[in-house]
Rosetta silent file (secondary structure, phi, psi, omega in degrees, C-alpha in Angstrom):
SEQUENCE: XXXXXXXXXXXXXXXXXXXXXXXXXXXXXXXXXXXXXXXXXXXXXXXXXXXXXXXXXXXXXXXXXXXXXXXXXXXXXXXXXXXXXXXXXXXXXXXXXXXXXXXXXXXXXXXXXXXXXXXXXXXXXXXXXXXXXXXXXXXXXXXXXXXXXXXXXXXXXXXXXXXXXXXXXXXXXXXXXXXXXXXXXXXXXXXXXXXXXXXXXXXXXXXXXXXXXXXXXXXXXXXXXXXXXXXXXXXXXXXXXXXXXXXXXXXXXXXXXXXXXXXXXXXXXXXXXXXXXXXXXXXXXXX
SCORE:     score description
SCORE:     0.000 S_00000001
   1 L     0.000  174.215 -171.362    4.941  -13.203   20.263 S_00000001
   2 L   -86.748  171.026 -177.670    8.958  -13.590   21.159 S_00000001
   3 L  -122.439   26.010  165.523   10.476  -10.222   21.077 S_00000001
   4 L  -144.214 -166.162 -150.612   14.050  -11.472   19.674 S_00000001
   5 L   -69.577  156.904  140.350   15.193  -13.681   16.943 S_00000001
   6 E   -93.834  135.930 -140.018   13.813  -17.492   16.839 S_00000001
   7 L  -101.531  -43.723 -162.498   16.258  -19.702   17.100 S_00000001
   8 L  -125.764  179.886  162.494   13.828  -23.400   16.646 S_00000001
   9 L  -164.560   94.070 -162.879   10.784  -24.336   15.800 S_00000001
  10 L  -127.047  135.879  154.469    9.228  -28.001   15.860 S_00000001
  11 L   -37.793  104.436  173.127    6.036  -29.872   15.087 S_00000001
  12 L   -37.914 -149.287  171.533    4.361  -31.972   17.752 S_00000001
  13 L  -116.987  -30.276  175.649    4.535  -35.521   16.805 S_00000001
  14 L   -69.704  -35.262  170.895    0.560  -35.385   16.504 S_00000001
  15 L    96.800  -10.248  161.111    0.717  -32.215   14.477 S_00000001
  16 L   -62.543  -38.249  157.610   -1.571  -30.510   16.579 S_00000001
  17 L  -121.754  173.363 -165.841    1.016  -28.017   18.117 S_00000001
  18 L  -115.946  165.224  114.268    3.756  -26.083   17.417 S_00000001
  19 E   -93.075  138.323 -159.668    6.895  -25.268   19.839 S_00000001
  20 E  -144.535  151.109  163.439    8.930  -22.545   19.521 S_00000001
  21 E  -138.135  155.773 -160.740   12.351  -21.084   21.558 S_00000001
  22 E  -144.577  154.219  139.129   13.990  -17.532   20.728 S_00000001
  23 L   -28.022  -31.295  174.235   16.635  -15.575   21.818 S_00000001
  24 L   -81.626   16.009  167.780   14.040  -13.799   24.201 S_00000001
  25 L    66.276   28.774 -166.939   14.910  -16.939   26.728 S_00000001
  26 E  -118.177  155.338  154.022   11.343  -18.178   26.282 S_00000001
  27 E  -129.983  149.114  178.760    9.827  -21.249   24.732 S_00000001
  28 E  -136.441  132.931  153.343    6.093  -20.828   23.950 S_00000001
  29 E   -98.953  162.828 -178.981    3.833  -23.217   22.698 S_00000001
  30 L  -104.661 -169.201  167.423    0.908  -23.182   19.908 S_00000001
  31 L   159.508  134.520 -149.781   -2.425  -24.551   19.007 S_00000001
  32 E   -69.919  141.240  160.894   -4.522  -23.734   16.210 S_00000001
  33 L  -124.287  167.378 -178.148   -8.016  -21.672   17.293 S_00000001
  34 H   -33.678  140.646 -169.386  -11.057  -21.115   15.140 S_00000001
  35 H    97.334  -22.304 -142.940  -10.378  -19.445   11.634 S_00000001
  36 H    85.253  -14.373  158.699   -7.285  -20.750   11.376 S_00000001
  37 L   -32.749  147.397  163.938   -5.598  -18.283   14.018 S_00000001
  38 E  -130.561  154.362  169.714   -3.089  -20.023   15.687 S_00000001
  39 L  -165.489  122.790 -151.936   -2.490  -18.890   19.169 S_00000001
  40 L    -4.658  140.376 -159.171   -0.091  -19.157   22.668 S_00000001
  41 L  -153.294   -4.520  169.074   -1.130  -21.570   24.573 S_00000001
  42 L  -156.959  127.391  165.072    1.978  -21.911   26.657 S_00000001
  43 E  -105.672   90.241  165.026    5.166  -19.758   28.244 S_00000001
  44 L   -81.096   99.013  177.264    7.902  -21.939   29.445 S_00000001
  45 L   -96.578  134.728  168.782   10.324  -20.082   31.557 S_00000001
  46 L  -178.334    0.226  175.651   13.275  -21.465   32.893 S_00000001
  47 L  -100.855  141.387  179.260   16.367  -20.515   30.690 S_00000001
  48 L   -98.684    6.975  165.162   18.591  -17.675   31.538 S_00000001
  49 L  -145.248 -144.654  143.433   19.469  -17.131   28.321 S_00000001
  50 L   -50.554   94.451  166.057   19.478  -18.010   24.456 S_00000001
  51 E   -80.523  117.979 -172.637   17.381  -20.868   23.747 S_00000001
  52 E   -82.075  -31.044  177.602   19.041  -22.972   20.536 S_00000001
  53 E  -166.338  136.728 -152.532   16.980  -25.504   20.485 S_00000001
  54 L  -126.952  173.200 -175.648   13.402  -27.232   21.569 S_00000001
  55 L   179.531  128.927  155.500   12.436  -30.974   20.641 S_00000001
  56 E   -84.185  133.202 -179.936    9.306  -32.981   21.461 S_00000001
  57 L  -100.288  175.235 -135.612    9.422  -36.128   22.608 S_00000001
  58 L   -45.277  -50.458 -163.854    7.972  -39.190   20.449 S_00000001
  59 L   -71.186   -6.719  178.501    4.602  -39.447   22.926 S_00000001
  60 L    53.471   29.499 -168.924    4.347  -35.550   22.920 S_00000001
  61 L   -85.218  -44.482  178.182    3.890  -36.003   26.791 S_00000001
  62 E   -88.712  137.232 -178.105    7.412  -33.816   27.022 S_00000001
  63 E  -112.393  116.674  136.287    9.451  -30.622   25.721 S_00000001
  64 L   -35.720  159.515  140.387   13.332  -30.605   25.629 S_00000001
  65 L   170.750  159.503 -147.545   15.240  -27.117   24.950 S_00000001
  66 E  -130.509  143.097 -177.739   18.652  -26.377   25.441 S_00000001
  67 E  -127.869  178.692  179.632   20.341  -22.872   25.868 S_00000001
  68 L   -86.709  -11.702  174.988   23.550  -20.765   26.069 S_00000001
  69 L   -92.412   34.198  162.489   23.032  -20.778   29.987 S_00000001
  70 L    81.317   -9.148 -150.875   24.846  -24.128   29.651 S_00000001
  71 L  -137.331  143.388  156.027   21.733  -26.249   30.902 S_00000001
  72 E  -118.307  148.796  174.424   18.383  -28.055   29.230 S_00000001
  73 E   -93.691  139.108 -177.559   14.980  -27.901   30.337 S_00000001
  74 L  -122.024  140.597 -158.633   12.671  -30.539   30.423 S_00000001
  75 E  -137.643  164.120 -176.843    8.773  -29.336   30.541 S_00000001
  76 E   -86.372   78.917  174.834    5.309  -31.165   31.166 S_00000001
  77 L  -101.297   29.592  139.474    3.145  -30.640   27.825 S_00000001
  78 L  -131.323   60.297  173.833    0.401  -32.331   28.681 S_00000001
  79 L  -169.915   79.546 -153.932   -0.378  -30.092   31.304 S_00000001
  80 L   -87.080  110.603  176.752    0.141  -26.811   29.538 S_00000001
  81 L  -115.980  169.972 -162.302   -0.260  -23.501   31.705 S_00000001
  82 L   -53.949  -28.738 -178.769   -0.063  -19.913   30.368 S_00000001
  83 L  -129.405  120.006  153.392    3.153  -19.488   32.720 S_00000001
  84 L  -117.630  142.631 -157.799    5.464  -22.365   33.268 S_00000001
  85 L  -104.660  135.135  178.289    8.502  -23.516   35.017 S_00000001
  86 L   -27.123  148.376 -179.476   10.544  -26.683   33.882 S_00000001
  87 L  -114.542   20.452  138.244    9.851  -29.951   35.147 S_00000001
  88 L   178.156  130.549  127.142   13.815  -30.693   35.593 S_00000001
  89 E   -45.229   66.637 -103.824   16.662  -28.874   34.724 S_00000001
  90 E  -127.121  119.651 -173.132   19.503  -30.839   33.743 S_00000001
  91 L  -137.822  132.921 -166.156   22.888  -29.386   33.975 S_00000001
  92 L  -136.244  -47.984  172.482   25.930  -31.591   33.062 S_00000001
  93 L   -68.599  125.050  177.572   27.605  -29.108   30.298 S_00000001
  94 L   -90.340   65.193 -175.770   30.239  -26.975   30.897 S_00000001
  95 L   166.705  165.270  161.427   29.704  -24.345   27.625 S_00000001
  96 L   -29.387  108.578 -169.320   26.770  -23.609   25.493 S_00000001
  97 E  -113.012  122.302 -172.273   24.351  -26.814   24.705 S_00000001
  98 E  -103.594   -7.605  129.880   23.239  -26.560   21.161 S_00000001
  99 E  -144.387  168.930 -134.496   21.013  -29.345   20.730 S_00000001
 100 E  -148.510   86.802 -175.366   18.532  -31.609   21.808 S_00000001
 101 E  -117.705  156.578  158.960   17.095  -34.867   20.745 S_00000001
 102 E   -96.082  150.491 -174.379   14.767  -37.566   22.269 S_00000001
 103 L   -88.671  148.751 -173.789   15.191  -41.356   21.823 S_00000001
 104 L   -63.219  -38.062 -178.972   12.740  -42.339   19.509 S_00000001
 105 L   -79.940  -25.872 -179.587   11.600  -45.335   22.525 S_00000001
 106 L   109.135  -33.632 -165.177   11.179  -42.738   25.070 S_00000001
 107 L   -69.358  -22.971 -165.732   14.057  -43.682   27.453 S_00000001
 108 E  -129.557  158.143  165.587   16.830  -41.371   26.795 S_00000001
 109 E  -138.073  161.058 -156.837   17.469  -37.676   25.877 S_00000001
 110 E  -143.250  158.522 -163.645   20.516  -36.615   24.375 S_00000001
 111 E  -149.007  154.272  154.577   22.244  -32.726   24.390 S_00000001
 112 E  -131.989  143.960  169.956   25.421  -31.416   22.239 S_00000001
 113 E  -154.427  170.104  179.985   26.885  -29.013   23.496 S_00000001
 114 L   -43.896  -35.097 -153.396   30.343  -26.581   22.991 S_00000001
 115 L   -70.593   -8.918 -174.715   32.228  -28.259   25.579 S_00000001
 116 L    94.752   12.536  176.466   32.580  -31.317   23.133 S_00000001
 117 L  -150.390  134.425  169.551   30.630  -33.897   24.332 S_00000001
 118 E   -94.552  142.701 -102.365   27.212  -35.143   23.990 S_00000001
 119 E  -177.706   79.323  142.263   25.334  -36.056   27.254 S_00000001
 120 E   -31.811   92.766  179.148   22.884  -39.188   27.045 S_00000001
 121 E   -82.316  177.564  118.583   20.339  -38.585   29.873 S_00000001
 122 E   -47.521  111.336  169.583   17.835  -41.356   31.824 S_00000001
 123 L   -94.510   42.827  155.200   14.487  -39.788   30.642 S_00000001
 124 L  -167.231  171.508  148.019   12.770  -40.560   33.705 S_00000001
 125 L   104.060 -133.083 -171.431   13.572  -41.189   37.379 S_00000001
 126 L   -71.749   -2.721 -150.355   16.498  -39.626   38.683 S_00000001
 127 L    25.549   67.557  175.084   17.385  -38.165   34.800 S_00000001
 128 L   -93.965  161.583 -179.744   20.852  -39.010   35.534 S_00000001
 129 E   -49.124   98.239  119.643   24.037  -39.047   32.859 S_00000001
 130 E    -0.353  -76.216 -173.450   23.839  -42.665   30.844 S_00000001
 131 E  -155.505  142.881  168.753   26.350  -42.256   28.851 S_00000001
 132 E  -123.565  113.660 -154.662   28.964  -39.627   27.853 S_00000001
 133 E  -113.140  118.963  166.322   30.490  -39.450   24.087 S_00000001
 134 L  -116.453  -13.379 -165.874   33.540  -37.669   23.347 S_00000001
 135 H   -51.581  -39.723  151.469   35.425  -39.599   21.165 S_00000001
 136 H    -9.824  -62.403 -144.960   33.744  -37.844   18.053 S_00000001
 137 H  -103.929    0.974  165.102   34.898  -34.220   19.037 S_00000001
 138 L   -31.789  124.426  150.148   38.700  -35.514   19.912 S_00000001
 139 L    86.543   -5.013 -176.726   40.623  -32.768   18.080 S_00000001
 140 L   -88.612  132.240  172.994   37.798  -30.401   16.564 S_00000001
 141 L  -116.165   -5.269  164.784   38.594  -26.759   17.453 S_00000001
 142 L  -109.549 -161.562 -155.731   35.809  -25.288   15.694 S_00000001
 143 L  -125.375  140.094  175.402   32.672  -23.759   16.560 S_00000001
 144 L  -125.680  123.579  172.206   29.245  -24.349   15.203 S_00000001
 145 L   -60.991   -9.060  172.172   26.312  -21.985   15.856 S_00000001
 146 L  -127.736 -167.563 -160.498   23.655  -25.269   16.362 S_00000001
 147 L  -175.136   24.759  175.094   24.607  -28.853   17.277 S_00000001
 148 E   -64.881   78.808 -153.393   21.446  -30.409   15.947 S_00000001
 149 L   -89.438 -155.471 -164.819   21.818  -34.116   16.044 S_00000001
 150 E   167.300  138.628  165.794   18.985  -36.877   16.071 S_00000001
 151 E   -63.836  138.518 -172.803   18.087  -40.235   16.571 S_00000001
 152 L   -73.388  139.916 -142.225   17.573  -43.079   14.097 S_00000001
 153 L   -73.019  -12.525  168.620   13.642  -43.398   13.873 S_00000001
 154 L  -129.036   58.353  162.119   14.038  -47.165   15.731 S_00000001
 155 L    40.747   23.198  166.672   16.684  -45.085   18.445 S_00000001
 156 L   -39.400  -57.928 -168.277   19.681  -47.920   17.117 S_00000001
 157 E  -155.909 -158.230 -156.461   22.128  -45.155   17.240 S_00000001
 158 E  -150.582  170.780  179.723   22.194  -41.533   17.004 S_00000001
 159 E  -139.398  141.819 -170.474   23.978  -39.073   14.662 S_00000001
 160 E  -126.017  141.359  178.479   26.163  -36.210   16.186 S_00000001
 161 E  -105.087  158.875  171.769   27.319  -33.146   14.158 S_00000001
 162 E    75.667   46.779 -173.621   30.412  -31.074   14.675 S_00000001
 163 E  -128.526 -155.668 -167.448   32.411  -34.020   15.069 S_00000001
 164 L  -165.322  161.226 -169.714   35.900  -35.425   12.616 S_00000001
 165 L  -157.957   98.267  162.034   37.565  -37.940   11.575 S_00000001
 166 L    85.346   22.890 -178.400   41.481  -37.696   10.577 S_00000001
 167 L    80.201   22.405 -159.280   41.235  -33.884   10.995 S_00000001
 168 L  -110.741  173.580  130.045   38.460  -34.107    8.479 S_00000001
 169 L   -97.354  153.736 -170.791   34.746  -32.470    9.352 S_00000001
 170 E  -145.835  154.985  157.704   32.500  -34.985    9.590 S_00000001
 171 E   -90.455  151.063 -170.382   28.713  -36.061   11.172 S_00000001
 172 E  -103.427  166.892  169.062   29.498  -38.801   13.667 S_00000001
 173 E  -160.304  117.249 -179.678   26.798  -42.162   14.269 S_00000001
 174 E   -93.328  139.814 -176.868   26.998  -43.362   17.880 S_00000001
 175 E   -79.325  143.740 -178.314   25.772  -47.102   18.552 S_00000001
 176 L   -95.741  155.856 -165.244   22.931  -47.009   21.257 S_00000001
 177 L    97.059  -73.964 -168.472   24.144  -49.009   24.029 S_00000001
 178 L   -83.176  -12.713 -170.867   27.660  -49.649   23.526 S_00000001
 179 L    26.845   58.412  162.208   27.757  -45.541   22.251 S_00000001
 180 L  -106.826  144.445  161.148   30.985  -46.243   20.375 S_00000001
 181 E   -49.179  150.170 -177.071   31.254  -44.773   16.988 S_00000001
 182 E  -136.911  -39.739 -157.738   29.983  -47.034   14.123 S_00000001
 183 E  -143.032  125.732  143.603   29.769  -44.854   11.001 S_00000001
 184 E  -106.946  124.986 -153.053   31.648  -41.427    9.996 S_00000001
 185 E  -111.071  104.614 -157.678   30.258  -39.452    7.309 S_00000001
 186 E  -119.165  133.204 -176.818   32.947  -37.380    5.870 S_00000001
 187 L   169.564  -30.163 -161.095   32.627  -35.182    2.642 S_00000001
 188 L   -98.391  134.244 -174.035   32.011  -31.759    3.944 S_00000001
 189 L   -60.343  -39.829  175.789   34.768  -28.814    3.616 S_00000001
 190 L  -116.219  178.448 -151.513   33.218  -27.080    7.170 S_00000001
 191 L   -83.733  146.535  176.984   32.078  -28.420   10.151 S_00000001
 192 E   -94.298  150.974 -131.018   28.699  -29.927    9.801 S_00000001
 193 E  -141.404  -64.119 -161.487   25.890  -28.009   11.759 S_00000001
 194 E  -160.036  134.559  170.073   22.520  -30.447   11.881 S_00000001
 195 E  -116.572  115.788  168.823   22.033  -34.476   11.432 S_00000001
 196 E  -129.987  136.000  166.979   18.394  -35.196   10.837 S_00000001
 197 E   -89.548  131.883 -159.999   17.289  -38.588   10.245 S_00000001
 198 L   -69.186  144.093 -178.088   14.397  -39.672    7.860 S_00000001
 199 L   -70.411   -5.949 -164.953   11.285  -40.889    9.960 S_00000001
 200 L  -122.980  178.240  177.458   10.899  -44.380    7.913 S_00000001
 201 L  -117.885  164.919 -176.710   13.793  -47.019    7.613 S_00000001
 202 E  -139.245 -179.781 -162.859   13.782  -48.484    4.115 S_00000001
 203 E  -157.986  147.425  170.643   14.427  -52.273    2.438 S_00000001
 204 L  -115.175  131.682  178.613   15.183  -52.854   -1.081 S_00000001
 205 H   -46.310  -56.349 -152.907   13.030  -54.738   -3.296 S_00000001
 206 H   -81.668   44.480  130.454   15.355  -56.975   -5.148 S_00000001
 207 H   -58.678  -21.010 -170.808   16.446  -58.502   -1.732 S_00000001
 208 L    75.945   -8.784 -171.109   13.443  -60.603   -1.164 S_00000001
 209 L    97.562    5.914  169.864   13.192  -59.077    2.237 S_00000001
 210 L   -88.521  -36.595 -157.369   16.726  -60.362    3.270 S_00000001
 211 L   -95.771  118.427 -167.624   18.779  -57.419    3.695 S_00000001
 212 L   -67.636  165.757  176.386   17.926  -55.532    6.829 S_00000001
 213 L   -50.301  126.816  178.721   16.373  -51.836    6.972 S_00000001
 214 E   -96.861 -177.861  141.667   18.704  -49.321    6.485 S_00000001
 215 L   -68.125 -173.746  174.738   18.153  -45.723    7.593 S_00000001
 216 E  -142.745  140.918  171.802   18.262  -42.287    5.900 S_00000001
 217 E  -155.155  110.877  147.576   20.088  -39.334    7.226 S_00000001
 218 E   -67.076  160.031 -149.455   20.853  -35.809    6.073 S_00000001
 219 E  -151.286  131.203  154.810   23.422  -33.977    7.266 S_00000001
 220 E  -129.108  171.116 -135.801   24.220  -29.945    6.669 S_00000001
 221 E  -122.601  163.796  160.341   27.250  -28.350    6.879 S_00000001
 222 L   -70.502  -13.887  179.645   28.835  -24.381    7.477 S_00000001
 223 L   -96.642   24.616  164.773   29.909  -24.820    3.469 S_00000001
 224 L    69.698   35.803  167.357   26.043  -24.228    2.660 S_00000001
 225 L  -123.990  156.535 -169.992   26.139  -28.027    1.578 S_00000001
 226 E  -133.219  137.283  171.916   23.323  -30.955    2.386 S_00000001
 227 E  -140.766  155.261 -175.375   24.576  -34.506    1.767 S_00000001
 228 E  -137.239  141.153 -178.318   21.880  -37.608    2.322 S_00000001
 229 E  -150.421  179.534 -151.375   23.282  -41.405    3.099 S_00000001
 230 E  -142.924  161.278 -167.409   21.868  -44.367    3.615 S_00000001
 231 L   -99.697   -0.814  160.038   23.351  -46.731    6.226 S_00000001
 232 L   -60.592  -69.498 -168.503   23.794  -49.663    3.390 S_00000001
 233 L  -100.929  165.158 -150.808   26.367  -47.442    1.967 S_00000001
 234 L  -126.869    7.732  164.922   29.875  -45.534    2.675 S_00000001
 235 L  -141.153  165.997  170.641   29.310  -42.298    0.145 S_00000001
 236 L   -59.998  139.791  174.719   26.165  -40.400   -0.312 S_00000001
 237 L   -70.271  -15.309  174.259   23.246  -40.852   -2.269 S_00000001
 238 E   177.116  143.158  160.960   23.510  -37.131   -3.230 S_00000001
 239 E  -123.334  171.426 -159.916   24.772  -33.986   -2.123 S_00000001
 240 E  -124.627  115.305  169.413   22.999  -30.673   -2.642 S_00000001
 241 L  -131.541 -145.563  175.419   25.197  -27.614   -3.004 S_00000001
 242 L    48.222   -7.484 -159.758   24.899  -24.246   -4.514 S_00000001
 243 L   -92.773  -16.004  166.348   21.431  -23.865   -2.761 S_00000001
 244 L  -137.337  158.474  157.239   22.253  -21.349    0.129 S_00000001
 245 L   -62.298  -41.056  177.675   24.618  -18.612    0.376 S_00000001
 246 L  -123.959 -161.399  170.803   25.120  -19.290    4.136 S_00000001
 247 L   -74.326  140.653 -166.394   25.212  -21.970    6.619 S_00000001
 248 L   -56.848  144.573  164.720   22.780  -24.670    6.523 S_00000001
 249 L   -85.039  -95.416 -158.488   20.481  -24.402   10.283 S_00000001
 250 L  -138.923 -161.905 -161.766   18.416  -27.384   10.080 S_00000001
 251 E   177.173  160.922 -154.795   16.565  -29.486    7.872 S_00000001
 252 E  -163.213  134.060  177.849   13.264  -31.378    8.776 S_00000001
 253 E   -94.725  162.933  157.062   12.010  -34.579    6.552 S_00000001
 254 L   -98.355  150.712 -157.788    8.215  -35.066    5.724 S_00000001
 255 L   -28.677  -73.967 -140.234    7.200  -38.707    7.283 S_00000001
 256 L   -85.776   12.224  176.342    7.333  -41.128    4.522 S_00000001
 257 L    99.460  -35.206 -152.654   10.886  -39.677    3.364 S_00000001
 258 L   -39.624  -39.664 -153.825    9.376  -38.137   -0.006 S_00000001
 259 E  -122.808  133.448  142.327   10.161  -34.327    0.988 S_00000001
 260 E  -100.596  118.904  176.109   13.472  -32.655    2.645 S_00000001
 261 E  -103.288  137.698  167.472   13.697  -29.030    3.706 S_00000001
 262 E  -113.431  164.896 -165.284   16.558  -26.737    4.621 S_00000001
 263 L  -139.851  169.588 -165.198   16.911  -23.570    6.329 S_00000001
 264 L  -156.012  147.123  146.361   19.993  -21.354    5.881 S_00000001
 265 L   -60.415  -31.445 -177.770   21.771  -18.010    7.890 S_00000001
 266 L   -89.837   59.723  173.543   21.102  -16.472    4.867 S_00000001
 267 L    62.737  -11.884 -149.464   17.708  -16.601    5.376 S_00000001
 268 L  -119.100  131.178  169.260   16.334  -18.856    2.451 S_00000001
 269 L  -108.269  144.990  161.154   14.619  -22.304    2.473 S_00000001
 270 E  -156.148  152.053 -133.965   14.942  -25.212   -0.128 S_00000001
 271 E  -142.444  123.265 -177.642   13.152  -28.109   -0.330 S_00000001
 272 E  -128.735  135.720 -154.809   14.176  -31.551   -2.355 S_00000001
 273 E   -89.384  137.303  159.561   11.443  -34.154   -3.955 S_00000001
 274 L  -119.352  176.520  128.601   12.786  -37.842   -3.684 S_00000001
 275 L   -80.093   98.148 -171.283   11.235  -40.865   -5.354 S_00000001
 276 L   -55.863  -47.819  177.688   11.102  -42.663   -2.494 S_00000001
 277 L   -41.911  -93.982 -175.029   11.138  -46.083   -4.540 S_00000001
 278 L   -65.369  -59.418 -176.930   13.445  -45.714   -6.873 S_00000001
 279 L   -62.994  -33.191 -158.270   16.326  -42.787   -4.843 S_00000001
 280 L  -142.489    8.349  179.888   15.880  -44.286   -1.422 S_00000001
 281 L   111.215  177.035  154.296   14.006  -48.066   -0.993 S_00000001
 282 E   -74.377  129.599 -177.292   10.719  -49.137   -0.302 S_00000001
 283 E   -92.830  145.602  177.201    9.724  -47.425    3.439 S_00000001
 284 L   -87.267 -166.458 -158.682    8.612  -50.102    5.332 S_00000001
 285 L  -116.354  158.860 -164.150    5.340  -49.411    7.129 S_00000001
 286 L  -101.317    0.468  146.884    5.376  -47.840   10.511 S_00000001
 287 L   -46.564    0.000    0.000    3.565  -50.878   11.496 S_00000001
């Protein structure tokens, strides 16, 4: 087991394993044994510090995770051994890198980090810098203990937290390609802390099928607030307050949209039911 705090925890995309990164500079993977047991099945060392955050990528062939020793690791997982050392090291950031996403297509990997700028990799080949987006963080002076951002489930653009608008806090949504700002989502009193995007895109019936798929994205904040938007619209479909005491950590959708979960500093999970239908579209099929 880790012998300090855990900092992440994520779901394979198959659902067969678990990844985990701690404070103890470790990431270890899981996999269920007989009984119900579940048990280590991987140690990936290669961080010199506080790991913030791990991410699988779509094909589960890869592990991200990103640390306070400035740098992310990229790991082999489908060639898992008891002790392992990174399969590239990718160092670009000057400060702390606080999250970690994969493009939903496989091509890209993406980092936040203190220094203000998120850091688009090449996910294969030389894994060289893509693209580098600062415009977001122009003028933000504060500090967020994550930086969990995320891709839209068909990689269009990306959502960045701990970013502003007008002196405002805000979550930012970078265009893939031209990775100019497109959308700022402004509402929250503290700096927002984690952008997660819903896994299905949705269409509204009384369109006929004309109006294109929008996304879904939640977004939590340092004021213990969750707000969910839809990329059709320029306010929220709801925000969720009163529900933690401290700052929201992350937040993690179930596939089809229905179910959202949060995590808190103060320790406490909460979990909100949609009607998928009626609150958020039709989900199109992943077809």
């Amino acid at each position: 087991k880790h012998t300090a705090v855990v900092t992440s925890v994520r779901w394979s995309g198959a659902g067969h394993r678990l990844a985990s990164g701690s404070d103890d500079t470790f990431v270890f993977v899981w996999e269920p044994r007989a009984g119900g047991a579940w048990a280590r099945a991987a140690t990936l060392r290669g961080h010199g510090a506080d790991v913030l955050d791990v991410a699988w990528s779509a094909d589960d062939a890869m592990i991200a995770s990103c640390s306070i020793d400035n740098s992310v690791c990229v790991w082999d997982a489908r060639n898992l051994a008891l002790l392992m050392a990174p399969l590239r090291t990718l160092r670009g950031h000057a400060n702390w890198v606080k999250g970690v996403a994969w493009d939903p297509t496989g091509r890209f990997l993406a980092s936040a980090s203190e220094d203000r700028r998120v850091l688009v990799w090449r996910a294969s080949g030389d894994w060289r810098v893509e693209a580098t987006i600062e415009k977001p963080f122009a003028g933000v002076t504060s500090q967020t203990f994550f930086q969990r951002l995320s891709w839209a489930p068909d990689g269009a653009s990306l959502g960045v937290p701990n970013a502003a608008k007008s002196m405002q806090a805000c979550a930012a949504v970078v265009a893939r390609g031209s990775w100019d700002g497109v959308a700022d989502l402004v509402g929250h009193k503290h700096p927002v802390t984690v952008v997660k995007f819903c896994p299905a895109l949705f269409v509204d019936d009384d369109t006929g099928g004309r109006a294109p798929p929008r996304s879904v994205v939640a977004i939590g904040g340092q004021d213990a607030t969750i707000s969910v938007w839809t990329s059709s619209k320029a306010r929220p479909v709801v925000v969720f307050r009163d529900c933690f005491s401290g700052a929201v950590s992350d937040l993690a959708w179930s596939r089809d949209g229905s179910l959202l979960v949060a995590a808190s500093h103060d320790g406490s999970t909460c979990a909100f039911r949609f009607d998928v239908g009626a609150d958020l579209g039709e989900a199109l099929s992943a077809d």
